[in-house]
C-alpha angles and dihedrals in degrees: 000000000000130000088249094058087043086048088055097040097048085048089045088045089048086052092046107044104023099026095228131087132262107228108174120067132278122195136141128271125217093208098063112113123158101018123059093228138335139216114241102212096189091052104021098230135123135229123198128187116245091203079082099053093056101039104041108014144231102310092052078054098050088058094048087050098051086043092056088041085059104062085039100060088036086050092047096044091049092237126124107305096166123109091247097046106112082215084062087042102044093046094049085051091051094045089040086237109161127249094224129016113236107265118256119248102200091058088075106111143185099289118193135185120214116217117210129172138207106245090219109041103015107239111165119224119206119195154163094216140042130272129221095237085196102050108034128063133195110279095222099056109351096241116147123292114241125202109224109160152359110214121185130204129199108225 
């Protein structure tokens, strides 16, 4: 699917489910990772992750879409676009949107813990993410942060 047949269904789903017209732009965005689309309050445009569309299908994407339509037509409106708005609740009840999208299977990725220990007392750190040796002490007695092992995990 190309932007401009996503551009068209997201205006012919507008028309069907909410009875007024979508008139900013809808396309997908390659940088989307962890959410199926988002609402751009600034711009008014939505941008909706293709990954979706692949994994799940069109009808996955049809729900994303109304969801996003949601908070479009409330922000427009000036009434209540938020997630724990009961206007937002109680449209997506009325379109059948869905509240969440399904979670992707193909974003888990190698995940790894770094294991780090206090020279002096020997606390052991784990962590995702790496630690400024330097910089940073062990939080129980101060003493100096060692690094000991990288372990990775397939998710």
């Amino acid at each position: 699917m190309t932007n401009y047949e996503l551009q068209t269904l997201v205006e012919e789903i507008s028309l069907q489910y909410f009875h007024k017209p979508f008139r900013h732009r809808a396309y997908f965005n390659p940088r989307l990772r962890t959410t199926g689309g988002r609402y751009m309050l600034g711009s008014h445009n939505i941008d909706l992750n293709r990954k979706y569309l692949e994994e799940h299908g069109t009808a996955e994407l049809v729900g994303i879409i109304k969801h996003e339509l949601c908070h479009y037509h409330l922000h427009i409106e000036g009434r209540g676009y938020k997630h724990r708005d009961p206007d937002f609740r109680n449209l997506l009840q009325k379109v059948d949107a869905p509240r969440h999208c399904s979670a992707l299977t193909t974003t888990n990725r190698n995940q790894r813990n770094l294991i780090y220990s206090c020279s002096k007392c020997n606390l052991t750190f784990k962590r995702k993410r790496r630690i400024n040796t330097s910089k940073y002490v062990c939080g129980r007695c101060k003493g100096k942060l060692v690094f000991r092992e990288e372990i990775k995990q397939d998710s």
